[in-house]
N, CA, C and O of each residue as an XYZ file, in Angstrom:
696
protein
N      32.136   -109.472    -89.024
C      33.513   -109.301    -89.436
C      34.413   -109.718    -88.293
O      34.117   -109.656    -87.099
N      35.594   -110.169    -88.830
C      35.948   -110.865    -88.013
C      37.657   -110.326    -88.180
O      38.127   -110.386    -89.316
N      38.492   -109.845    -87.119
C      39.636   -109.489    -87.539
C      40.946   -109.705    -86.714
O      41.222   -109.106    -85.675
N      41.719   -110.663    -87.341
C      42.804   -111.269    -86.281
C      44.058   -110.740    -86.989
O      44.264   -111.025    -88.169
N      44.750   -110.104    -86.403
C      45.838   -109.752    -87.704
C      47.211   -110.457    -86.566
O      47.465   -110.538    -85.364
N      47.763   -110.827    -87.822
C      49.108   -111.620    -87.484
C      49.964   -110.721    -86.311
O      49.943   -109.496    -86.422
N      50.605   -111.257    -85.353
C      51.116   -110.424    -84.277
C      51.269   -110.237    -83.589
O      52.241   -110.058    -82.855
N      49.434   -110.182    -83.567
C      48.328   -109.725    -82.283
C      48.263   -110.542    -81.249
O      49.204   -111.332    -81.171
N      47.416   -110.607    -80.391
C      47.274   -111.285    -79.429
C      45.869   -111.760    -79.958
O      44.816   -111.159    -80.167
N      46.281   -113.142    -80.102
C      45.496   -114.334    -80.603
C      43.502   -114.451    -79.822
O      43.496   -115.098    -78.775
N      42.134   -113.947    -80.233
C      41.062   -113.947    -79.871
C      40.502   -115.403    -80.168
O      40.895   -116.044    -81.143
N      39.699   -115.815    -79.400
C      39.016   -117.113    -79.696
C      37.821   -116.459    -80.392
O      36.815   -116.478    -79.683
N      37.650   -115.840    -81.684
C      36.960   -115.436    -82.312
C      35.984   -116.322    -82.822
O      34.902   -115.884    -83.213
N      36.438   -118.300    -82.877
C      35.550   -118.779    -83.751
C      34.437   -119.408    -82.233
O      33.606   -120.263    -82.537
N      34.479   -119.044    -81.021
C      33.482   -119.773    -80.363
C      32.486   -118.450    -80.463
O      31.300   -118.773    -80.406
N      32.659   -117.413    -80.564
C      31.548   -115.790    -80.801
C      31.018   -116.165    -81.971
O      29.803   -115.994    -82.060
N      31.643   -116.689    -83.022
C      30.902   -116.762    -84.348
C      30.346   -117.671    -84.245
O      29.404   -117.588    -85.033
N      30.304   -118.869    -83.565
C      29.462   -119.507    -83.372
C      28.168   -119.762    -82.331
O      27.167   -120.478    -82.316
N      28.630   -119.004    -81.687
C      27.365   -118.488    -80.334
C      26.548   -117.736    -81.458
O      25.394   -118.071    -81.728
N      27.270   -116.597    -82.168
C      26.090   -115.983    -83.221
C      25.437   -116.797    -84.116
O      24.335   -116.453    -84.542
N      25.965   -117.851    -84.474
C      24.917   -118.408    -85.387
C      23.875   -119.302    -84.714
O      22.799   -119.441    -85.295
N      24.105   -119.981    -83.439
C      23.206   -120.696    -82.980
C      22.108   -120.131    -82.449
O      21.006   -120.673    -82.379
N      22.530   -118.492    -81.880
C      21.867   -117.228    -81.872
C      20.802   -116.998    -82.637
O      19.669   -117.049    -82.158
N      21.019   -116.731    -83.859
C      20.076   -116.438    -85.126
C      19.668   -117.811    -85.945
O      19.314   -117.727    -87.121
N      19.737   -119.090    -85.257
C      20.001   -120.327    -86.518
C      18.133   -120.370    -86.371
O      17.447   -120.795    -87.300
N      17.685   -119.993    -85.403
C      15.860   -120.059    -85.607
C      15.335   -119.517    -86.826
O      14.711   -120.092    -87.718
N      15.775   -118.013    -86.696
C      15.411   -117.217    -88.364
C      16.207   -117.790    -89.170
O      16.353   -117.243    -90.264
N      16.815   -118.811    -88.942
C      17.851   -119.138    -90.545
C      17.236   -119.470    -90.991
O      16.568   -119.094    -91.955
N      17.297   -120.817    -90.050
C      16.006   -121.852    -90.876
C      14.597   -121.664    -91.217
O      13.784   -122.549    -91.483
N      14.408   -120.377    -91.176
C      12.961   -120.313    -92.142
C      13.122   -118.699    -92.782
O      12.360   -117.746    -92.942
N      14.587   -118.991    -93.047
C      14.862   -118.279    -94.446
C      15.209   -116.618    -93.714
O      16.084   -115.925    -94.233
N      14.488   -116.153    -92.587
C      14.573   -114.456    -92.245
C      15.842   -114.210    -91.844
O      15.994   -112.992    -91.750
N      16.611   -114.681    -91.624
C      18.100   -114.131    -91.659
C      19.380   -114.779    -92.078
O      19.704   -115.868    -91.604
N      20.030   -114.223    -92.846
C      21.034   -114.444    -93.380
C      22.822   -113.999    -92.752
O      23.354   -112.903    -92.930
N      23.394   -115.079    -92.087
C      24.869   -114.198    -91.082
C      25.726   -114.341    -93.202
O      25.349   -115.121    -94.076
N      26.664   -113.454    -93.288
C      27.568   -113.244    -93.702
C      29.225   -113.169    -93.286
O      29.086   -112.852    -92.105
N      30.114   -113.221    -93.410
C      31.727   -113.143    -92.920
C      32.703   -112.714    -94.205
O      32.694   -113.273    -95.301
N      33.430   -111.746    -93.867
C      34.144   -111.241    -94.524
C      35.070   -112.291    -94.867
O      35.142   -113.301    -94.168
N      36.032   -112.071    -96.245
C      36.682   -112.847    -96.316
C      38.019   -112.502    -95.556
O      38.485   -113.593    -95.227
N      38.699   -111.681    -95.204
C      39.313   -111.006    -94.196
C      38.906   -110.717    -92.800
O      37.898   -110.967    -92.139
N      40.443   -109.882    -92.488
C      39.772   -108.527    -90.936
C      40.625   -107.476    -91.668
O      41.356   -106.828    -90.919
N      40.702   -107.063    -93.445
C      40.493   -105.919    -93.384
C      39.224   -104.944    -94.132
O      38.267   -105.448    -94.719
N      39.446   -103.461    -93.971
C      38.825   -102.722    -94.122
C      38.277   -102.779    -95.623
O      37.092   -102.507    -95.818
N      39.031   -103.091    -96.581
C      38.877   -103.033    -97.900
C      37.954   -104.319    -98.257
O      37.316   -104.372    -99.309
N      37.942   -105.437    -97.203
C      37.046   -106.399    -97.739
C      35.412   -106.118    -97.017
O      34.380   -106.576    -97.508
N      35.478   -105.166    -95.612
C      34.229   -104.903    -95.175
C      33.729   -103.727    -96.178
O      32.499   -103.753    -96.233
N      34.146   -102.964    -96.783
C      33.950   -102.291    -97.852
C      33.382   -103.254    -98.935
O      32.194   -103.238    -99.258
N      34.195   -103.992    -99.409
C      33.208   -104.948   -100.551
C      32.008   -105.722    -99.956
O      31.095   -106.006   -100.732
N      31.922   -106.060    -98.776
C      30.809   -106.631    -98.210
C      29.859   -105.533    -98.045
O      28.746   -105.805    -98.494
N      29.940   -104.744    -97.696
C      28.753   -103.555    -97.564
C      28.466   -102.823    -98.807
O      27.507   -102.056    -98.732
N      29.211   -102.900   -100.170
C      28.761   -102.422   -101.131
C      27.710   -103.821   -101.859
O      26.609   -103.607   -102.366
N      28.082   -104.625   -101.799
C      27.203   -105.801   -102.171
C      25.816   -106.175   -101.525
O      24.837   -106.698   -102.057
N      25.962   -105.860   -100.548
C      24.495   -106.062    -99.539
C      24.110   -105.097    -98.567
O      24.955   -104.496    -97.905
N      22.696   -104.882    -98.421
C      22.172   -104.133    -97.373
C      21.966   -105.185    -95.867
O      21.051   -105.978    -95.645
N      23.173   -104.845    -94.980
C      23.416   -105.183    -93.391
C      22.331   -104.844    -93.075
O      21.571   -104.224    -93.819
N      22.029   -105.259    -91.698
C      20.722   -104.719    -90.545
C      21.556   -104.763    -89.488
O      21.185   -104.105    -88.516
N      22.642   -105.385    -89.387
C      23.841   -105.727    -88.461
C      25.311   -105.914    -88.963
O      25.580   -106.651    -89.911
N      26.213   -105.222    -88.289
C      27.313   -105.409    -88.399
C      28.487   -105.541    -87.460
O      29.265   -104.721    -86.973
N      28.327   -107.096    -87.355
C      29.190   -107.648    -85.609
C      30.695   -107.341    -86.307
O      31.089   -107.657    -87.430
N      31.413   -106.586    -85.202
C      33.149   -106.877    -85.272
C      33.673   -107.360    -84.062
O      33.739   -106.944    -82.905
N      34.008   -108.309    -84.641
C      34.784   -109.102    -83.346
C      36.009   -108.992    -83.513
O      36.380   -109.366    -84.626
N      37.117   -108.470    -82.559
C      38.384   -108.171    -82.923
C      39.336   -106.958    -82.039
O      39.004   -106.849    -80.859
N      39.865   -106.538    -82.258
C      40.958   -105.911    -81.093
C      40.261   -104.237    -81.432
O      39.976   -103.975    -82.600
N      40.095   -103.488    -80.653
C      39.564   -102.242    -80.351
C      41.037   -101.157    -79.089
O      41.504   -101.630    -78.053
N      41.285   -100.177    -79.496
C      41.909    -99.487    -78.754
C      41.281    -98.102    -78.400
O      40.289    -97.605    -78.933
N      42.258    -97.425    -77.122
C      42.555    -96.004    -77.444
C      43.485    -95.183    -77.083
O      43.555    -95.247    -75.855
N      44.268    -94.417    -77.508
C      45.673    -93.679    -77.848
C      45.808    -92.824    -77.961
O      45.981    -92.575    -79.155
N      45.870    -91.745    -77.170
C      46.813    -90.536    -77.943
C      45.455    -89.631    -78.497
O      45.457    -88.798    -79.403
N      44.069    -90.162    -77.481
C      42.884    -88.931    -77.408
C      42.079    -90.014    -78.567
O      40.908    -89.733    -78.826
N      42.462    -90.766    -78.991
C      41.395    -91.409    -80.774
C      41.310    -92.974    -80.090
O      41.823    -93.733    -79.267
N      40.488    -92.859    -80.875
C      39.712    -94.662    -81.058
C      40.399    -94.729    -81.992
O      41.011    -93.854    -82.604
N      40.239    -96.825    -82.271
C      40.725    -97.004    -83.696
C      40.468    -98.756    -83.242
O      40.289    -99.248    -82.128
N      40.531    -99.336    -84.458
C      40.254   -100.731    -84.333
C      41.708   -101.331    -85.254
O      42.473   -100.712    -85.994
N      41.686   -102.805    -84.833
C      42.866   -102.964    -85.139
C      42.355   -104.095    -86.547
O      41.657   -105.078    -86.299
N      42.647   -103.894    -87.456
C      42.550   -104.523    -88.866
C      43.436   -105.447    -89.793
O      44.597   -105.104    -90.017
N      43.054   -106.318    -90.202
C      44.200   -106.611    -90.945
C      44.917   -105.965    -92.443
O      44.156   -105.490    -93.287
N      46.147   -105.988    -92.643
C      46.665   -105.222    -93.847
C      46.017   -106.090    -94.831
O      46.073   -107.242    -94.400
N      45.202   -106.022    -96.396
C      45.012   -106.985    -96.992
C      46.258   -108.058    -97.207
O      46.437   -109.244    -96.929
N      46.963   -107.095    -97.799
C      48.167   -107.705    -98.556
C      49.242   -108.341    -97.309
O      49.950   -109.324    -97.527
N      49.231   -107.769    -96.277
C      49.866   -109.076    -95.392
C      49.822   -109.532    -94.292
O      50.652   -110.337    -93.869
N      48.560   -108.970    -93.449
C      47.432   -109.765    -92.681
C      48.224   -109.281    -91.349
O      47.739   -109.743    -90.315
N      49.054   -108.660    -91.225
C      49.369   -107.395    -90.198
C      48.578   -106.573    -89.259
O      47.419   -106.854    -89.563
N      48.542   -105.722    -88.297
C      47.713   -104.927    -87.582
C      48.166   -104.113    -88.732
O      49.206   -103.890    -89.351
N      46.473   -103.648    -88.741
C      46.748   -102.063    -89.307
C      45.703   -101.379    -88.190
O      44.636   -101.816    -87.758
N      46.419   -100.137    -87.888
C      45.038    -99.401    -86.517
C      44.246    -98.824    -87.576
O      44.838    -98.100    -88.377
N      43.268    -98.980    -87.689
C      42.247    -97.975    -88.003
C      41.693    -96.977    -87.623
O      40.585    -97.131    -87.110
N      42.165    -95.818    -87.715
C      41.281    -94.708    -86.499
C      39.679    -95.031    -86.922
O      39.114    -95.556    -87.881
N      39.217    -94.310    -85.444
C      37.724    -93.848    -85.439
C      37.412    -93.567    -86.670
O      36.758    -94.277    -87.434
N      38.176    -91.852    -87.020
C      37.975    -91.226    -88.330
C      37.413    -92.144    -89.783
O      36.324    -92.241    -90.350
N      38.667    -92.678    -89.993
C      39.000    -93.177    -91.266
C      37.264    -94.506    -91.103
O      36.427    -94.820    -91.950
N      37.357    -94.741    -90.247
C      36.052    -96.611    -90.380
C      34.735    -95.492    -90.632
O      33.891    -95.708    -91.501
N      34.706    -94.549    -89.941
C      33.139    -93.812    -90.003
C      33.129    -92.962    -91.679
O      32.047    -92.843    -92.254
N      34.281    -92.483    -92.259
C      34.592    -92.231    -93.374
C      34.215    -92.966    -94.183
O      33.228    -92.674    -94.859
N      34.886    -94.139    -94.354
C      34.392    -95.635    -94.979
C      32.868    -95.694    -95.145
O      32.103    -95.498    -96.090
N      32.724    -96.046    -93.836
C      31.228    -96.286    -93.762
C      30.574    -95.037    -94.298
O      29.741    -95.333    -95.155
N      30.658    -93.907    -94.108
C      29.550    -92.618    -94.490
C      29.855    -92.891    -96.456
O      28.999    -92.993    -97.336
N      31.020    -92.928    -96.554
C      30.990    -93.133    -98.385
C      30.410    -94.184    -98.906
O      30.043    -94.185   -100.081
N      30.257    -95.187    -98.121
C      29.149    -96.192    -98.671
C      27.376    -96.266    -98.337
O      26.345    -96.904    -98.550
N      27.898    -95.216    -97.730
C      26.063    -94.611    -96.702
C      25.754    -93.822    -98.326
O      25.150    -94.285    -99.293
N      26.335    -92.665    -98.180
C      26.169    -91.845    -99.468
C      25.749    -92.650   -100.435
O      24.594    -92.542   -100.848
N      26.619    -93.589   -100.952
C      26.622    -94.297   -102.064
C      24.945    -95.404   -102.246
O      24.132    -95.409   -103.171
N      24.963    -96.271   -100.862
C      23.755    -97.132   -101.001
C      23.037    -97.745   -100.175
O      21.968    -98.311   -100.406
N      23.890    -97.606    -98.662
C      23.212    -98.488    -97.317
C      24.188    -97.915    -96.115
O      25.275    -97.399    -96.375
N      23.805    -98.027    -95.095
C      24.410    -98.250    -93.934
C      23.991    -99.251    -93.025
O      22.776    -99.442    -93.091
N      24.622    -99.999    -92.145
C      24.209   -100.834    -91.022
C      23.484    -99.789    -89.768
O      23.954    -98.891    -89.070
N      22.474   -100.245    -89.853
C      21.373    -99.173    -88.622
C      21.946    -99.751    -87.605
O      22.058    -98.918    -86.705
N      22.409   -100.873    -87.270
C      22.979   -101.325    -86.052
C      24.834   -101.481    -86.191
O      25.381   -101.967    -87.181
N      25.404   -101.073    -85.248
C      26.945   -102.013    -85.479
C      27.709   -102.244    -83.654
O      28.110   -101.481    -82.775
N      27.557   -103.986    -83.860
C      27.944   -104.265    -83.043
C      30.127   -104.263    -82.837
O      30.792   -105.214    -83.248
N      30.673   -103.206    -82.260
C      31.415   -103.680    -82.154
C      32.138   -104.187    -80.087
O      32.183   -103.513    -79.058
N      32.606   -105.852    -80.448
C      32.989   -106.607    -79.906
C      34.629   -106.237    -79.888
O      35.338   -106.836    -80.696
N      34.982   -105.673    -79.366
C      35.901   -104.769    -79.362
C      36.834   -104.195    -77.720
O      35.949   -104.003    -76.887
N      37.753   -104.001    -77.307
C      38.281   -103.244    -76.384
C      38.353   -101.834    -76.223
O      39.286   -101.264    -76.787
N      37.627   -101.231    -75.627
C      37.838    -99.484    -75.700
C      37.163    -98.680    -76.880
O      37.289    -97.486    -77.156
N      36.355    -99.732    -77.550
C      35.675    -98.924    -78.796
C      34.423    -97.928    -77.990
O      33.816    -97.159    -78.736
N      34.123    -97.933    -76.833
C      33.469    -97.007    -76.350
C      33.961    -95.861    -75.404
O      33.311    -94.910    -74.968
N      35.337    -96.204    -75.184
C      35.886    -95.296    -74.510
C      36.097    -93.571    -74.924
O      35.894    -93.182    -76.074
N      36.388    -92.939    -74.174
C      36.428    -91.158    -74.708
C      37.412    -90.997    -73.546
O      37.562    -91.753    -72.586
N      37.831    -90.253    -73.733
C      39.263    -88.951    -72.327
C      37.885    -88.719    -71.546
O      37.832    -89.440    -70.550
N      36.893    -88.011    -71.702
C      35.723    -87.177    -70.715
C      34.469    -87.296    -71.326
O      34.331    -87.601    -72.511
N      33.419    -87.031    -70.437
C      31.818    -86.954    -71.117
C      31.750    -86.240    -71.829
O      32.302    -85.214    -71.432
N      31.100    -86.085    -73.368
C      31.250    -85.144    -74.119
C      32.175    -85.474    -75.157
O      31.901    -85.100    -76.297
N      33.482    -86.269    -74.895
C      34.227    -86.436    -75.480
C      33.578    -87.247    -77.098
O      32.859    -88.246    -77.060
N      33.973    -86.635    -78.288
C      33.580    -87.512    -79.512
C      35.050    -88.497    -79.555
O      34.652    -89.650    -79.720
N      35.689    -88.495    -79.520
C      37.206    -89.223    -80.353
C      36.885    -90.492    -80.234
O      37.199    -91.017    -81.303
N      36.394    -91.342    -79.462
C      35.875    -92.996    -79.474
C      35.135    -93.145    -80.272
O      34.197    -92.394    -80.537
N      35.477    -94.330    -80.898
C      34.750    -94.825    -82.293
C      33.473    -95.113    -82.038
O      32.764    -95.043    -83.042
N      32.731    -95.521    -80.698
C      31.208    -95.333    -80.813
C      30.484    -93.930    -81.031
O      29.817    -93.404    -81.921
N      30.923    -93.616    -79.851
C      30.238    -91.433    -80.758
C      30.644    -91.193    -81.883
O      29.809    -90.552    -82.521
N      31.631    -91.432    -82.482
C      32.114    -90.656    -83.898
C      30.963    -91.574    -84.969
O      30.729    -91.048    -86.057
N      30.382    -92.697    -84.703
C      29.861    -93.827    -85.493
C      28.487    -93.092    -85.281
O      27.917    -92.812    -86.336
N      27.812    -92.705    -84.064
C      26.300    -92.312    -83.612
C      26.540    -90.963    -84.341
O      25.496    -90.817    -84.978
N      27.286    -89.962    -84.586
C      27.174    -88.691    -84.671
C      27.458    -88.659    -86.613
O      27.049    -87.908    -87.498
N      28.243    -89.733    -86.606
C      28.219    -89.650    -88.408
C      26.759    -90.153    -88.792
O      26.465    -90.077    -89.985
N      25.889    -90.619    -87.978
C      24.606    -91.239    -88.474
C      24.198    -92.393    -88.388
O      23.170    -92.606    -89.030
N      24.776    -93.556    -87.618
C      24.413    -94.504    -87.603
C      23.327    -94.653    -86.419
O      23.355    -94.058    -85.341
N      22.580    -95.374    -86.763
C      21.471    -95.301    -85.386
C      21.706    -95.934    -84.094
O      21.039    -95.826    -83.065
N      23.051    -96.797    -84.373
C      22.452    -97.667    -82.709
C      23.827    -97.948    -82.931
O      24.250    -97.993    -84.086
N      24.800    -98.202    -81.663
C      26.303    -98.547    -81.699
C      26.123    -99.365    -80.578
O      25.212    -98.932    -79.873
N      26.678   -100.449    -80.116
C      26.693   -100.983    -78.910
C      28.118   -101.189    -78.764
O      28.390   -102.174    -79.451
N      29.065   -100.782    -78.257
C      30.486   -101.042    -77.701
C      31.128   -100.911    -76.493
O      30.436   -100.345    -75.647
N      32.172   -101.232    -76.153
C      33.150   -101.525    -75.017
C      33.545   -100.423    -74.404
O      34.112    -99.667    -75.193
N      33.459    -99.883    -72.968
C      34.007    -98.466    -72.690
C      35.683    -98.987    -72.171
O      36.746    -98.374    -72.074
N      35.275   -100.418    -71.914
C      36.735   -101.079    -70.943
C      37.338   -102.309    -72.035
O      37.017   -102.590    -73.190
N      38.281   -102.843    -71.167
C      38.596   -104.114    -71.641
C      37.671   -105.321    -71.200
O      37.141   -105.521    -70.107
N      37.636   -105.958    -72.193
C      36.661   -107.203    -71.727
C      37.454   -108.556    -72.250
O      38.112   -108.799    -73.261
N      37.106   -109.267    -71.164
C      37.703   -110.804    -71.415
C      36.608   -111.781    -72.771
O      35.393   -111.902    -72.924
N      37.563   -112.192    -73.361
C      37.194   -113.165    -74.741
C      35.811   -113.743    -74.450
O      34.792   -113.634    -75.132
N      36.034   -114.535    -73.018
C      34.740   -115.001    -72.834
C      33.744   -114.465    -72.783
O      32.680   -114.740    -73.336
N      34.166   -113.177    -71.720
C      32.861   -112.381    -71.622
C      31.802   -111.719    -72.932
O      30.599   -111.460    -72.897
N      32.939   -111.561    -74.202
C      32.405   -110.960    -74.753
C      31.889   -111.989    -75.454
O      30.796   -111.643    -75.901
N      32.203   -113.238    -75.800
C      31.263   -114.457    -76.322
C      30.175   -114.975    -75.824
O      29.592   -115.962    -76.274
N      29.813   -114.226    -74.727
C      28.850   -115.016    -73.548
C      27.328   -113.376    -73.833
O      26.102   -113.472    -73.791
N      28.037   -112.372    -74.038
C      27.361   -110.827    -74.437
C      26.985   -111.528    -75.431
O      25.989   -112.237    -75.287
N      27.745   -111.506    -76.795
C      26.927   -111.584    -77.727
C      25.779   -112.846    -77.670
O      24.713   -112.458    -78.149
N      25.751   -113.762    -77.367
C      25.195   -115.228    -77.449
C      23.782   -114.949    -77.090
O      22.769   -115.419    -77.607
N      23.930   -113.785    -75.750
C      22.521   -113.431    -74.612
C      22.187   -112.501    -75.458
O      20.964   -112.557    -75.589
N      22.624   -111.691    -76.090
C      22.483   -110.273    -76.867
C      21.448   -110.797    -77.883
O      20.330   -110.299    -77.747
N      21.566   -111.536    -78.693
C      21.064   -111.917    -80.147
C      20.488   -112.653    -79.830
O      19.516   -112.800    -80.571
N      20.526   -113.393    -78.934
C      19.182   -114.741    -78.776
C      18.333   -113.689    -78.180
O      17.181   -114.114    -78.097
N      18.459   -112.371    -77.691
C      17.108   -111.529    -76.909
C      16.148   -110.911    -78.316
O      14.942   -110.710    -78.456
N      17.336   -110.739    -79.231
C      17.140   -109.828    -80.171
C      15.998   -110.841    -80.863
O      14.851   -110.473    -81.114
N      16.493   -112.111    -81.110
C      15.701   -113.141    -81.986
C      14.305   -113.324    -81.282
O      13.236   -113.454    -81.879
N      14.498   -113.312    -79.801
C      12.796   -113.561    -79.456
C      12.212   -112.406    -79.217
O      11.340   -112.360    -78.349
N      12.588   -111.220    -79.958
C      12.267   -110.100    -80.270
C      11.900   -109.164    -78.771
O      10.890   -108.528    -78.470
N      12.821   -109.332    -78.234
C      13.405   -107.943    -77.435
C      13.620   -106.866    -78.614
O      14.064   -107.005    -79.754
N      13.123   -105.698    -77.890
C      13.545   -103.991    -78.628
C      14.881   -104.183    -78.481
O      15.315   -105.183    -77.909
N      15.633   -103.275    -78.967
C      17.202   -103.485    -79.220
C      17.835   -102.731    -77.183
O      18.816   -103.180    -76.591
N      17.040   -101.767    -76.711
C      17.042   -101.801    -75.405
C      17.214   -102.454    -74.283
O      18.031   -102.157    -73.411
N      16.206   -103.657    -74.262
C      16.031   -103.997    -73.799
C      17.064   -105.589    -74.023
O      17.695   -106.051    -73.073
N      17.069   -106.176    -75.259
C      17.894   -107.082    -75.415
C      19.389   -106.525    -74.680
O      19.701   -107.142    -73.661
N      19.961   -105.845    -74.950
C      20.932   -104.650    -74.448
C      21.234   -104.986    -72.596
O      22.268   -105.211    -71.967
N      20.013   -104.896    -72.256
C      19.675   -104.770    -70.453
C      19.828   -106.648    -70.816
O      20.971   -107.000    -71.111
N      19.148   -107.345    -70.799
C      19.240   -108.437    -70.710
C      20.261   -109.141    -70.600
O      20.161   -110.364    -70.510
């Protein structure tokens, strides 16, 4: 998923989406993995994408904050492609009603600013603990700000470890 909302401060989102596919293009081509892209960056279309298919992964590439004690990711409005913040709350909500309903992503990568951040240790309000503690198994996110590149250069090393089958650990360390 991919989410640029009008406004914002402009991400080179399409060189990450393409590090990911050259990433995974080994299993493409013999059929074991399939990348998907929302037709948006909002919430209501990653909702129709996760009710339609069972994820194993779910990359967000896109603006990540934190404010006022909460996480939240920054989304687009459907209807007019605006920031909308998303708290922590409301995305793990989302996601747990479609968990209930039929699947969850065991993994979710978010590519993000501050999506790992908390006030203190212990702290839940960052959207990675609130994501591990609603049930998801594995979160990998940002405690800081990270530069565009850097985070296109993470994912590229990340998923090519994952593809020559590094444990999700260890691809991680790599």
């Amino acid at each position: 998923m991919v989410s640029a909302p009008e406004g914002v401060t402009r991400l080179a989102y399409e060189e990450e989406e393409l590090q990911l596919l050259r990433s995974f293009s080994p299993l493409m081509a013999q059929g074991l993995v399939q990348v998907h892209f929302t037709d948006d960056g909002s919430l209501e279309d990653l909702e129709e994408k996760l009710d339609e298919n069972q994820y194993h992964i779910l990359h967000f590439s896109g603006h990540g904050g934190y404010a006022n004690g909460r996480g939240y990711l920054s989304l687009e409005n459907r209807d007019t492609g605006e920031e909308e913040k998303i708290s922590a709350e409301k995305f793990c909500q989302s996601l747990g009603k479609l968990a209930r309903k039929k699947h969850r992503p065991p993994l979710i990568v978010l590519s993000a600013c501050q999506t790992a951040k908390g006030v203190a240790e212990g702290d839940i309000s960052g959207l990675a603990d609130m994501l591990l503690i609603s049930g998801v198994p594995g979160v990998i996110a940002m405690a800081a700000n990270i530069l565009d590149g850097c985070a296109t250069l993470f994912t590229a090393k990340f998923y090519e470890q994952l593809v020559s089958s590094y444990p999700l650990s260890a691809a991680f360390g790599e």
